[in-house]
C-alpha positions as a Markdown table, in Angstrom:
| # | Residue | x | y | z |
|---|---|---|---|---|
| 1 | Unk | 50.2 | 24.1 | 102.4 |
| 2 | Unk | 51.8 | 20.6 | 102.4 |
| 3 | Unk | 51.6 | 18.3 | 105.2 |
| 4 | Unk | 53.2 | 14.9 | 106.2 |
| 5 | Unk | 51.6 | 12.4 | 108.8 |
| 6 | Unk | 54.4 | 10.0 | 109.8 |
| 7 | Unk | 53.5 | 7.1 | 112.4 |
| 8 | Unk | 54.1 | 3.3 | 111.6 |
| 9 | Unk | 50.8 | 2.3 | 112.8 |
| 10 | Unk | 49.1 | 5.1 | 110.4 |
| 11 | Unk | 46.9 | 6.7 | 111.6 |
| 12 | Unk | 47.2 | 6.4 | 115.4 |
| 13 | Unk | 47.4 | 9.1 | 117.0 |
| 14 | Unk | 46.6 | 11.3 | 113.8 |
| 15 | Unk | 43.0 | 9.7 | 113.3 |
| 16 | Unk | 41.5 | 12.8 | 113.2 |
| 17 | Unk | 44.0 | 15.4 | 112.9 |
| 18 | Unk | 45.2 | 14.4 | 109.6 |
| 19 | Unk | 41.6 | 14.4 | 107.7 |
| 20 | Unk | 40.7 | 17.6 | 109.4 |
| 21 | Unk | 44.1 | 19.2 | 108.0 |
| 22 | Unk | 43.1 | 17.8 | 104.8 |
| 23 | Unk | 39.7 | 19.1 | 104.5 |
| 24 | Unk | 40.9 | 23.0 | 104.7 |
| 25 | Unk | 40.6 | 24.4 | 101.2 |
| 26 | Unk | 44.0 | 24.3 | 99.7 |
| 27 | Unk | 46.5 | 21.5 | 101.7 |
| 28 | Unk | 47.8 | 19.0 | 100.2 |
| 29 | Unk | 48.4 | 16.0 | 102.9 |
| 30 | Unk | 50.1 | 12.7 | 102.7 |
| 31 | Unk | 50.8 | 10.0 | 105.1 |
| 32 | Unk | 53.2 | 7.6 | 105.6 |
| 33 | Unk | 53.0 | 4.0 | 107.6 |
| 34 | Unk | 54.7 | 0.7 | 107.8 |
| 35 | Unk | 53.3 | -1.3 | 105.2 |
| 36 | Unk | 53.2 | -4.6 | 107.4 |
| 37 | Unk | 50.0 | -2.6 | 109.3 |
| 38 | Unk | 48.4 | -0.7 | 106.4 |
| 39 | Unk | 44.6 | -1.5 | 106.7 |
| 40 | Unk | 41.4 | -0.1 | 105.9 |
| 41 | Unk | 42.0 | 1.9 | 109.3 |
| 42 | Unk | 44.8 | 3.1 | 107.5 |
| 43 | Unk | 42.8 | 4.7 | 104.1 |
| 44 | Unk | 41.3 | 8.3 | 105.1 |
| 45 | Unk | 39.9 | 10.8 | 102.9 |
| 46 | Unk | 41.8 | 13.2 | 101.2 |
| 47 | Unk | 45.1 | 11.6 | 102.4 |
| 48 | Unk | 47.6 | 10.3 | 100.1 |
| 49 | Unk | 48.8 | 7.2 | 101.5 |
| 50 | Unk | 52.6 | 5.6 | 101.2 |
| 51 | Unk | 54.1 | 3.0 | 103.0 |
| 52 | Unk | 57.4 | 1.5 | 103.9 |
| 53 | Unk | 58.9 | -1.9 | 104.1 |
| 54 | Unk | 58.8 | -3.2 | 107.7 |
| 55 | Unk | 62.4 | -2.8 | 108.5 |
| 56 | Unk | 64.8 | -5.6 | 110.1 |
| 57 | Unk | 65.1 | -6.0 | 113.6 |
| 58 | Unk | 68.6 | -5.6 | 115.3 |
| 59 | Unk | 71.2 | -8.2 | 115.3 |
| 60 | Unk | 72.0 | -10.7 | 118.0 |
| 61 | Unk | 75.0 | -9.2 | 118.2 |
| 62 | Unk | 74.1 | -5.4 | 118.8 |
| 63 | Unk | 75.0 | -5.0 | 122.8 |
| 64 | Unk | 71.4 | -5.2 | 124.6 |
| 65 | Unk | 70.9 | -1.8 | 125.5 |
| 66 | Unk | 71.6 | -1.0 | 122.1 |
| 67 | Unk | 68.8 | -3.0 | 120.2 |
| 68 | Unk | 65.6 | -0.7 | 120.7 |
| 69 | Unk | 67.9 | 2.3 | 119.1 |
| 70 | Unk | 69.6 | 0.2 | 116.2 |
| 71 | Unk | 65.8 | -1.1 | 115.4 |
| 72 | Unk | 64.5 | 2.7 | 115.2 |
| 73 | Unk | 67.4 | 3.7 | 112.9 |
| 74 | Unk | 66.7 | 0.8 | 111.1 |
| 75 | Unk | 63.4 | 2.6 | 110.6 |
| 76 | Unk | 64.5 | 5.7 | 110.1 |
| 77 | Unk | 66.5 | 4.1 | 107.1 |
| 78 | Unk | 63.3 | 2.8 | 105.6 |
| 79 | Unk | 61.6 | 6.2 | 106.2 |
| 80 | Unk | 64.4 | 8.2 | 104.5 |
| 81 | Unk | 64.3 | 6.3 | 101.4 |
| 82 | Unk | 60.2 | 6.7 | 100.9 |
| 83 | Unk | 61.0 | 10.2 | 101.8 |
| 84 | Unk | 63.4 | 10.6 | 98.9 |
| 85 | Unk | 61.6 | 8.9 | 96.8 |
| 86 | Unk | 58.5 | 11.6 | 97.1 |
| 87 | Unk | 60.8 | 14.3 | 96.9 |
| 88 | Unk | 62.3 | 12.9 | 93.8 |
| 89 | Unk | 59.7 | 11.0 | 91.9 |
| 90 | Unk | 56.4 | 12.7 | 93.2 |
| 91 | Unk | 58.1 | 15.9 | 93.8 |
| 92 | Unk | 56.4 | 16.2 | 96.9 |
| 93 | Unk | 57.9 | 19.2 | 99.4 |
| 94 | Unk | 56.1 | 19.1 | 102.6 |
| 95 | Unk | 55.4 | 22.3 | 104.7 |
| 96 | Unk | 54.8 | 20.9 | 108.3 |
| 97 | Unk | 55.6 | 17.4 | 108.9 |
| 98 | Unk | 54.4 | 15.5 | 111.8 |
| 99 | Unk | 55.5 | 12.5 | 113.2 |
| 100 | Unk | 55.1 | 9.8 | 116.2 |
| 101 | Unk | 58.8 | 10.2 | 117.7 |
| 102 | Unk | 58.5 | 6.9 | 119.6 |
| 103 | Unk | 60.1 | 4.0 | 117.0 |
| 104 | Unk | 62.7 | 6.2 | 114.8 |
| 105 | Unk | 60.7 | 7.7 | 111.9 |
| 106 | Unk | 61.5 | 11.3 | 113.0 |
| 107 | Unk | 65.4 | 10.7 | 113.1 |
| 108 | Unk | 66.2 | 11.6 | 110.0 |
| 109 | Unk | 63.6 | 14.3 | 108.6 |
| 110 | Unk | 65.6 | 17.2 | 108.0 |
| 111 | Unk | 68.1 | 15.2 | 106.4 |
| 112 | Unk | 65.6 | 15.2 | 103.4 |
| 113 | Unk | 63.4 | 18.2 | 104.2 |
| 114 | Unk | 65.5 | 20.7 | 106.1 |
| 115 | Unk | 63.1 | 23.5 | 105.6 |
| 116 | Unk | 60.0 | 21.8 | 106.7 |
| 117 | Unk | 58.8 | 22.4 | 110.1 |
| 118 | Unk | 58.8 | 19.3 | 111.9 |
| 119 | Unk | 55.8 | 18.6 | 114.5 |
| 120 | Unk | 56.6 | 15.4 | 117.2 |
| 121 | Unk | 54.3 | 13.6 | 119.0 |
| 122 | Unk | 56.3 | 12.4 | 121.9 |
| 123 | Unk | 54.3 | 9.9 | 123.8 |
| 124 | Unk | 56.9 | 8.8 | 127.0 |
| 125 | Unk | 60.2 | 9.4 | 128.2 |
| 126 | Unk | 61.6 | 6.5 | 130.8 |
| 127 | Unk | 63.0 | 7.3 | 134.2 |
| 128 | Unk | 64.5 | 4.8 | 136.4 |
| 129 | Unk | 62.6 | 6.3 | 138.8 |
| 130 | Unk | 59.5 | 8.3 | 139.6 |
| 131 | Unk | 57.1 | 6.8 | 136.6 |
| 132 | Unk | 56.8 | 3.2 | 135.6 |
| 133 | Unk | 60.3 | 1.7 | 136.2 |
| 134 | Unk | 60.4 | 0.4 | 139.6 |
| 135 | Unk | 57.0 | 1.0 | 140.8 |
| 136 | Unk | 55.4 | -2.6 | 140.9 |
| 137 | Unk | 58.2 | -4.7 | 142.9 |
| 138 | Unk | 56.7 | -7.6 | 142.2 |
| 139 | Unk | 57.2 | -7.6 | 138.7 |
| 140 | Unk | 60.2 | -4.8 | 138.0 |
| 141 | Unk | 63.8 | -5.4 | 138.8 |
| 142 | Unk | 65.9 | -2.3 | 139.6 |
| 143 | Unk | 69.2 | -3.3 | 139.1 |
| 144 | Unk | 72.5 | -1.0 | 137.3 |
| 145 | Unk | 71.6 | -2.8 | 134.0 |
| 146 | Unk | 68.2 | -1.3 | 134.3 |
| 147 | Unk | 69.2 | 1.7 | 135.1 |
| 148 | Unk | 71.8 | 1.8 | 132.2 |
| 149 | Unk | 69.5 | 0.3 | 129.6 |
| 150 | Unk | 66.7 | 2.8 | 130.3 |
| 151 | Unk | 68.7 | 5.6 | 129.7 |
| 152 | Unk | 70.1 | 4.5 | 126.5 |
| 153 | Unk | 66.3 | 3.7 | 125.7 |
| 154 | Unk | 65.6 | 7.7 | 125.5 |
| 155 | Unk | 68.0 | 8.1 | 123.2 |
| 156 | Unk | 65.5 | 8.1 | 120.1 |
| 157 | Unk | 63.6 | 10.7 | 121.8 |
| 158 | Unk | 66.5 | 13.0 | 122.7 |
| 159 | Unk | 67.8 | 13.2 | 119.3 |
| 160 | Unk | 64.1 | 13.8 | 117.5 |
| 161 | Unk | 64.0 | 16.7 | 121.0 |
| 162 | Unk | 66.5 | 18.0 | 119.7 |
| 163 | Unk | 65.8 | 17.9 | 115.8 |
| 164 | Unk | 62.3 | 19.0 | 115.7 |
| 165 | Unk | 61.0 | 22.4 | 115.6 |
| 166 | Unk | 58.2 | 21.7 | 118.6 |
| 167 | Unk | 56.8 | 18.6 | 120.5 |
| 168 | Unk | 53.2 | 17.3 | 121.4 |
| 169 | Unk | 52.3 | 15.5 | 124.0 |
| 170 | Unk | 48.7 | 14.1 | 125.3 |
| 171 | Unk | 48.8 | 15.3 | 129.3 |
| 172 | Unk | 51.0 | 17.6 | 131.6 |
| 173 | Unk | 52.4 | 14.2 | 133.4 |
| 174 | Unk | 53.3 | 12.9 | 130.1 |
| 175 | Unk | 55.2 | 16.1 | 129.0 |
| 176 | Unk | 56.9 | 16.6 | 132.3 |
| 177 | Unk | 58.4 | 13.2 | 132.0 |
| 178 | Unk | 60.7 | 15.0 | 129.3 |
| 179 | Unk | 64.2 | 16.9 | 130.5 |
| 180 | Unk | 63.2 | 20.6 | 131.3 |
| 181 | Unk | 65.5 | 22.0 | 128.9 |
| 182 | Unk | 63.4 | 20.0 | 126.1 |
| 183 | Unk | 59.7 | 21.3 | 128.0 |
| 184 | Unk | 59.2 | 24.6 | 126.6 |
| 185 | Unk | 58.7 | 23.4 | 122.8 |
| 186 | Unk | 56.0 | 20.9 | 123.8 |
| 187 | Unk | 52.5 | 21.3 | 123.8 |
| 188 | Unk | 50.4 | 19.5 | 125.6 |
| 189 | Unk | 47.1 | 19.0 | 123.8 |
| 190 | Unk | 45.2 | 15.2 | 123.8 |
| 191 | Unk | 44.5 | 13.6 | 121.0 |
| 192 | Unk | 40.2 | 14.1 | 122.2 |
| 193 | Unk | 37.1 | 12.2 | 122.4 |
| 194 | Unk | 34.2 | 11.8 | 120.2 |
| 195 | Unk | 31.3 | 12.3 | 122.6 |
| 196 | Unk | 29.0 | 12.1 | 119.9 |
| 197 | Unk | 29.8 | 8.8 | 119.9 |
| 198 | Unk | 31.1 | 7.9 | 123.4 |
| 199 | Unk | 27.9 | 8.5 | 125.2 |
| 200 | Unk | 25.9 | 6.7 | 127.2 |
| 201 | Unk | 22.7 | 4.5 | 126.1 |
| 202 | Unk | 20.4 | 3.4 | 128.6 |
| 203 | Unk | 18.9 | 0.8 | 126.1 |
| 204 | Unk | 22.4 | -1.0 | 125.4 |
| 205 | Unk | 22.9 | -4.4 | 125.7 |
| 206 | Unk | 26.1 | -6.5 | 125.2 |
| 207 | Unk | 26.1 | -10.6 | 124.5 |
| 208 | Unk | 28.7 | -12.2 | 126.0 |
| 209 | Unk | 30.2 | -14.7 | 123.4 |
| 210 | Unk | 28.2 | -18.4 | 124.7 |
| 211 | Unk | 27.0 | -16.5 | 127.4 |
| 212 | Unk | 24.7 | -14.1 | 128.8 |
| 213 | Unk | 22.7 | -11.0 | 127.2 |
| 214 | Unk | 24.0 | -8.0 | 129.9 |
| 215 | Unk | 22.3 | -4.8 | 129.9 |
| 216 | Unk | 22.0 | -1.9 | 132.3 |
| 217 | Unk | 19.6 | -3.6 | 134.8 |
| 218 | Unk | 22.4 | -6.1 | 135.8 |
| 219 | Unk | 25.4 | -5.8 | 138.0 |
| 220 | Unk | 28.0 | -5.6 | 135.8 |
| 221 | Unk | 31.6 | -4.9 | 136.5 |
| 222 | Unk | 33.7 | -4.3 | 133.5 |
| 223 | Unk | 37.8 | -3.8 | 133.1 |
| 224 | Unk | 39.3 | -3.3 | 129.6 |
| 225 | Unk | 43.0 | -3.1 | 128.0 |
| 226 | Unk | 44.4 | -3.9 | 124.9 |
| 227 | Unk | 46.1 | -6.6 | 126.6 |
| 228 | Unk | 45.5 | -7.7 | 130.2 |
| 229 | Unk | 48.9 | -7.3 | 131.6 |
| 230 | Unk | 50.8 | -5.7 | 134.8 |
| 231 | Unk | 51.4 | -2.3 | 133.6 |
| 232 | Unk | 47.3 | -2.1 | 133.6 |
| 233 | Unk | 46.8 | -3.3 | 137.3 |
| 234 | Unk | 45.7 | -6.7 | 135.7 |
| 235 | Unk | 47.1 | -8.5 | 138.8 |
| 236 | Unk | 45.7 | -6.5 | 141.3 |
| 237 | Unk | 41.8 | -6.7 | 139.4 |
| 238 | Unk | 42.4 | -10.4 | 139.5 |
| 239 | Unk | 43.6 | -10.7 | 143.2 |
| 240 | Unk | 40.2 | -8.6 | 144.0 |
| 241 | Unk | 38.2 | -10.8 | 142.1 |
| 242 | Unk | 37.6 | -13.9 | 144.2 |
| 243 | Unk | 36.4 | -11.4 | 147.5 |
| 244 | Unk | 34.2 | -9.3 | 144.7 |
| 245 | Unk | 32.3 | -12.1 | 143.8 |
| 246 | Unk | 31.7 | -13.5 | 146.8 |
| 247 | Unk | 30.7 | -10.1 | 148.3 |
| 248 | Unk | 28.2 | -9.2 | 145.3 |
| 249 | Unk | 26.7 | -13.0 | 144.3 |
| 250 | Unk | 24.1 | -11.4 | 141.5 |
| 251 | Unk | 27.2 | -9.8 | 140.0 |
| 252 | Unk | 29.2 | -10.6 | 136.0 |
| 253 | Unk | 32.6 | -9.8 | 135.8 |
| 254 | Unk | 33.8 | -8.8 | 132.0 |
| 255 | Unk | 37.2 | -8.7 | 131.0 |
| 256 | Unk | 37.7 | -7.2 | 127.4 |
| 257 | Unk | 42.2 | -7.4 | 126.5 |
| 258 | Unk | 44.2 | -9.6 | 124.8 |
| 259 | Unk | 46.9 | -12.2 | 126.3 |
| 260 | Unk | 49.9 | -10.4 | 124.6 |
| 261 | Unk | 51.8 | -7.8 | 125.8 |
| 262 | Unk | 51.6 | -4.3 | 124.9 |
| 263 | Unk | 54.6 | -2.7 | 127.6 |
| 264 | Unk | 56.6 | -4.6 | 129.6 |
| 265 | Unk | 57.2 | -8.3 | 129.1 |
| 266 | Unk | 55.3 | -11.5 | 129.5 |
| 267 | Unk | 55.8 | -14.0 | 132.7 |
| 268 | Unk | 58.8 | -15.4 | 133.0 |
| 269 | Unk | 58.0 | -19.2 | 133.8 |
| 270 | Unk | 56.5 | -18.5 | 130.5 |
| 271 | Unk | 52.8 | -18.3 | 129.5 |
| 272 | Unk | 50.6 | -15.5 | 129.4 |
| 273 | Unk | 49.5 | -12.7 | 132.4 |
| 274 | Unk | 46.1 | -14.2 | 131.7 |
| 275 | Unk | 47.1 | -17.9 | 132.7 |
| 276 | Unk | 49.4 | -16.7 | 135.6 |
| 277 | Unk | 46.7 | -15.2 | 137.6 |
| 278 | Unk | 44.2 | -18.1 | 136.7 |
| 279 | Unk | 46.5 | -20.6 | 138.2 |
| 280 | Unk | 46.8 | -18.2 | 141.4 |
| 281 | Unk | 43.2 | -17.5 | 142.2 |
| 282 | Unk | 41.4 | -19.0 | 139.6 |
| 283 | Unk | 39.9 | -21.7 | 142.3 |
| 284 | Unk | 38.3 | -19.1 | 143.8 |
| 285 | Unk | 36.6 | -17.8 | 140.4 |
| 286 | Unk | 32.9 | -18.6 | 139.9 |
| 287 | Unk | 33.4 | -18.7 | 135.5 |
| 288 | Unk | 30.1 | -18.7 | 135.2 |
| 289 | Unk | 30.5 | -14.9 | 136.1 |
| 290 | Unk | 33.2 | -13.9 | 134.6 |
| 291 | Unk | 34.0 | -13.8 | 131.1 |
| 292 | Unk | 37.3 | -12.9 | 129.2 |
| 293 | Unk | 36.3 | -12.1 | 126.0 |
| 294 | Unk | 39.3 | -11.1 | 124.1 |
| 295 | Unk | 39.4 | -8.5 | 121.8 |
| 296 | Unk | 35.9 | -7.1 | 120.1 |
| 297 | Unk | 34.9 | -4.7 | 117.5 |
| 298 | Unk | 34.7 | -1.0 | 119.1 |
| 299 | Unk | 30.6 | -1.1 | 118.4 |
| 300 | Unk | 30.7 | -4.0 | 120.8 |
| 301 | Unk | 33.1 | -2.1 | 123.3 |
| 302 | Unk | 31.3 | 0.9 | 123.6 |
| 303 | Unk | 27.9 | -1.2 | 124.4 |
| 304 | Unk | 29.8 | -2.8 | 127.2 |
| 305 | Unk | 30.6 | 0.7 | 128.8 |
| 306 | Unk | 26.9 | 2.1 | 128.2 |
| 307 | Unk | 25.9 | -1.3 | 130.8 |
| 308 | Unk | 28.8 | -1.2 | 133.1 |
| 309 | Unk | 28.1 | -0.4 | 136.6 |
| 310 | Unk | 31.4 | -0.3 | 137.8 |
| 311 | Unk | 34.1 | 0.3 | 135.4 |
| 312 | Unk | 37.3 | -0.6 | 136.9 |
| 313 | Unk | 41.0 | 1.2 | 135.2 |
| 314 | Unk | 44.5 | 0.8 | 136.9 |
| 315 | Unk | 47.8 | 2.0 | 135.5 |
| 316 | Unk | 51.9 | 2.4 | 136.5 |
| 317 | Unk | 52.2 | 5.5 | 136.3 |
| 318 | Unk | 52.8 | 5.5 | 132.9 |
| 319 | Unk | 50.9 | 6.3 | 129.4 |
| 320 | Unk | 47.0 | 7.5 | 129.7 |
| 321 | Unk | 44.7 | 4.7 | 128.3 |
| 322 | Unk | 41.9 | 6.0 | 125.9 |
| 323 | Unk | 39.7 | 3.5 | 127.4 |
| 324 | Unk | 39.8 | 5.2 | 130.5 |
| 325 | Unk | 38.8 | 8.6 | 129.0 |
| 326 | Unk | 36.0 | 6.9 | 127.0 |
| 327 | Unk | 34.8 | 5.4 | 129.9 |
| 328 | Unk | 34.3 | 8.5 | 131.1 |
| 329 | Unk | 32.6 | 9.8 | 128.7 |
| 330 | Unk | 30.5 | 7.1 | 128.3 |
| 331 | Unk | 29.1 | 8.0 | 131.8 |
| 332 | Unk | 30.7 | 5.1 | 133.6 |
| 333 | Unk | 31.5 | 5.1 | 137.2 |
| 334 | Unk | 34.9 | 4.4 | 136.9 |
| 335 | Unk | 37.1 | 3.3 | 139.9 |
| 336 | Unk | 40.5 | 3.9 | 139.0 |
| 337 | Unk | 44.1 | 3.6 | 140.1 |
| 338 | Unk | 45.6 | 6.8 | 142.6 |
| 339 | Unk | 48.2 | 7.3 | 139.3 |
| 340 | Unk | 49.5 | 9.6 | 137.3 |
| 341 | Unk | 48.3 | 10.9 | 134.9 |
| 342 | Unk | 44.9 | 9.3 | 135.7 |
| 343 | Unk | 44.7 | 11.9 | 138.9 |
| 344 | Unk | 45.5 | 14.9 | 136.0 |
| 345 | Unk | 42.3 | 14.0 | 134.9 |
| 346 | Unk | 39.7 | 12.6 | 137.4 |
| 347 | Unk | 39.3 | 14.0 | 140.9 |
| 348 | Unk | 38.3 | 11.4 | 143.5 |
| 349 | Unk | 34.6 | 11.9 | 144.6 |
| 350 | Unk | 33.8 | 14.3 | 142.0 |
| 351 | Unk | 34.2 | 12.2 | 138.5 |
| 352 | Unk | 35.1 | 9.0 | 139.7 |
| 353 | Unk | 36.7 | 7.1 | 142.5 |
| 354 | Unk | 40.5 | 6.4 | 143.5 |
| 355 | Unk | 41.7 | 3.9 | 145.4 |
| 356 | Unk | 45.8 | 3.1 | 145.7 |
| 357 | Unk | 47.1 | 0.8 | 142.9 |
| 358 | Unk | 48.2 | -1.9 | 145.3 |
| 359 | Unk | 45.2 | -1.5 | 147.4 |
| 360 | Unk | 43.5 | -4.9 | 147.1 |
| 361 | Unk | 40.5 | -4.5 | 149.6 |
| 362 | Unk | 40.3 | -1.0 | 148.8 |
| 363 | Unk | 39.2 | -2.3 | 145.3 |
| 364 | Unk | 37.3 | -4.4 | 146.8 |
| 365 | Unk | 34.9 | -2.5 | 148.9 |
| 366 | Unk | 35.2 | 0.4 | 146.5 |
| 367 | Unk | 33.3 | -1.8 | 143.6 |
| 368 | Unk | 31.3 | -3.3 | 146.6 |
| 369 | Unk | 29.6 | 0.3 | 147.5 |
| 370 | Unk | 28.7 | 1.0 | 144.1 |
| 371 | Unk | 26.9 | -2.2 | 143.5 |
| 372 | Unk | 25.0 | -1.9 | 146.3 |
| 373 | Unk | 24.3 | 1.6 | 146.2 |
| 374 | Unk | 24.4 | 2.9 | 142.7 |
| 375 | Unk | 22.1 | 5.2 | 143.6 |
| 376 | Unk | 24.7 | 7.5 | 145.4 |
| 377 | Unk | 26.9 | 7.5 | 142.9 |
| 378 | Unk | 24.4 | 9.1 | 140.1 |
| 379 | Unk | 26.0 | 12.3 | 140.1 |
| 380 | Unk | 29.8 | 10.7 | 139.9 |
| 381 | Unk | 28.7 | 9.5 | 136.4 |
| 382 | Unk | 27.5 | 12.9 | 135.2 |
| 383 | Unk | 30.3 | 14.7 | 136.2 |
| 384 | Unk | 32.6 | 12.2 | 134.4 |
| 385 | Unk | 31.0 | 12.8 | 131.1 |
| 386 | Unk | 31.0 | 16.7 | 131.6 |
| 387 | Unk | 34.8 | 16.5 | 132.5 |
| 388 | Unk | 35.5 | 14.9 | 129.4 |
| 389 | Unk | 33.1 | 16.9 | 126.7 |
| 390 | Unk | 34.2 | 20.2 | 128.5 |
| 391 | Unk | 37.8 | 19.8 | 128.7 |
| 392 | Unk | 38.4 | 16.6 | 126.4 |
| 393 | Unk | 35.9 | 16.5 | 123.6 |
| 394 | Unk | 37.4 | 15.7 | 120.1 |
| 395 | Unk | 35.5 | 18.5 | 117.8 |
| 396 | Unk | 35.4 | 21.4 | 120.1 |
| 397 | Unk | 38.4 | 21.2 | 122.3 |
| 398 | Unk | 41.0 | 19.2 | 121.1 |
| 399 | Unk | 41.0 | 19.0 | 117.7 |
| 400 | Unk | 40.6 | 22.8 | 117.4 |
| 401 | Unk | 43.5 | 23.6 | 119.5 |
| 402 | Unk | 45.6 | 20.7 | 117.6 |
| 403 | Unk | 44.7 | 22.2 | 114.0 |
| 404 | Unk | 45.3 | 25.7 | 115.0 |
| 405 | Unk | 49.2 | 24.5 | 116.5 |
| 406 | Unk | 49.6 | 23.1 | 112.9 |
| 407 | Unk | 48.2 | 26.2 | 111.2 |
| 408 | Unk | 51.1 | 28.4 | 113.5 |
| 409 | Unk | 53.8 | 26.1 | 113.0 |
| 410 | Unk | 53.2 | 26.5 | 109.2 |
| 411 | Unk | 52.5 | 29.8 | 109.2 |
| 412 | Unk | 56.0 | 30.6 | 111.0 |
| 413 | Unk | 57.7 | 28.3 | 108.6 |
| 414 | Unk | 56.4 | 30.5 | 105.9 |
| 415 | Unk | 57.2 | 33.3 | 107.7 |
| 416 | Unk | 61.3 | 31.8 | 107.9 |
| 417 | Unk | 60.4 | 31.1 | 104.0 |
């Protein structure tokens, strides 16, 4: 069988799926990414590798709601003509293709392929209300233009729906975001942990950059996103941080993110999230105790979970982090946001602890009884691993179920054949 991997940030979401499609006897597999973030990430073993040119953005001109959609046809346009170009040239016919639905690189598959059996990963579809949109107030406007723009925002997502032969997505919450007619044809299967790896080690240790040497015998609280922003409860940690310190005096706050971005949009005096909330509590911030350290190789990451002793995850309702599973599997005690999908996973008091996302004392005391009592909390940080490595793990849950949806979907396309 031939199989295509198509996500502009190759591999993503595909890490592992794609190499363990390629390693069965007999399939050919190639992948396809935007050539502006081909890496060494990027190169996997026994996958052919192709990439695009970044496409152009939309024009200035393009009406506003409009500019997210023309910028994923614009991709799709790019995709197409690399997708020709192995049909022609390398004579390349894929089976099964799969594709990340989310920036327009599924638009246009059958155009070129219309036999193949198209597999989409479809990560989030917006509401104007219910999910993300409209849920912080402090940040979120809800006016008509929102609601107008939002629903032209799915409109990428309905057309690959309604294109594709099935859907993936990586929780129930996620999934049911979609229109119900659309529901049926998606799977919901995550993308899995490696608990081989994520796991904890009492005899970690992590050096904050011109700073301390942590380890397990310290009281360390940790929080970590890709970038420390609203849509992660960044706000809320740092409003809970003066009363934190203050309560726990022996304590080291690290904050692992970057100062960009990664959903939703930056302040709008300007700056970055990071600075905002500095200027607003940073006066009552002993910085001697807690370090930002931007973004750090995973090694480094995974040592700062194995010392944490009170991991701390918020979320809008909105996509599932993977930090927040691999905290868990890393056998942190993690207090975490009352939020979909984070409550499809964790169960208050028996895997971690939930407090409401806006709940600033709650945080507070929350992190409070766990420094001060770790002790009682033993048992929360066993049952977090096991929730992840029985229903979560990467090589004997997840992966399986995701190869064996591949293997079906090609088998039927034969089948059709």
């Amino acid at each position: 069988m031939k199989y295509l991997f198509i996500h502009q940030n190759y591999p993503g979401q595909f890490k592992h799926l794609a190499p363990a499609i390629a390693a069965i006897p007999g399939n050919q597999v190639v992948a396809i990414v935007d050539d502006k973030n081909k890496r060494a990430a990027s190169i996997q073993k026994n996958v052919t590798l192709y990439s695009y040119p970044a496409p152009q953005g939309s024009s200035k001109e393009t009406h506003w709601y409009l500019r997210n959609y023309e910028g994923a046809i614009r991709r799709g346009q790019q995709v197409v003509r690399l997708l020709m170009e192995l049909r022609d040239k390398q004579k390349f016919i894929p089976d099964v293709i799969c594709a990340h639905a989310g920036w327009g690189e599924a638009l246009f598959l059958k155009e070129v392929f219309p036999d193949a059996v198209v597999l989409d990963y479809f990560e989030f579809f917006y509401l104007s209300e219910g999910s993300d949109v409209g849920f912080d107030k402090e940040f979120q406007t809800q006016t008509i233009d929102d609601f107008c723009r939002i629903r032209i925002k799915n409109s990428t997502h309905l057309l690959s729906l309604n294109n594709c032969d099935w859907g993936l997505a990586p929780t129930k919450w996620q999934a049911g975001q979609f229109p119900p007619i659309y529901q049926s044809k998606i799977s919901v299967i995550h993308e899995g942990v490696d608990t081989d790896i994520v796991k904890p080690n009492i005899y970690a240790s992590f050096k904050v950059p011109q700073g301390p040497l942590l380890t397990a015998e310290d009281k360390v609280i940790t929080f970590v996103n890709r970038n420390l922003e609203p849509y992660r409860g960044f706000h809320v940690f740092m409003r809970a941080l003066p009363q934190i310190l203050i309560d726990n005096p022996d304590a080291h706050v690290v904050l692992l993110g970057g100062d960009e971005v990664s959903y939703g949009a930056m302040p709008k005096e300007g700056g970055t999230w990071r600075h905002k909330m500095m200027a607003e509590v940073g006066d009552g911030l002993d910085m001697k105790r807690v370090h930002f350290v931007g973004k750090i190789p995973y090694d480094q990451y995974l040592n700062l979970l194995q010392i944490s002793s009170a991991h701390v995850y918020l979320t809008y309702p909105f996509v599932l982090s993977w930090s927040m599973m691999e905290s868990m599997a890393a056998g942190c005690i993690v207090i975490a946001s009352n939020t979909p999908p984070v409550t499809e996973v964790m169960t208050d008091g028996h895997d971690g602890l939930l407090f409401d996302f806006f709940d600033v004392q709650g945080l507070v005391d929350k992190v409070g009884k766990v420094l001060k009592h770790p002790e009682d909390y033993a048992q929360i940080r066993i049952n977090a691993r096991k929730t992840i490595v029985e229903q979560y793990d990467l090589k004997t849950v997840c992966l399986p179920k995701q190869v064996e949806l591949l293997q079906t979907l090609s088998a039927k396309g034969a089948l059709q054949d």
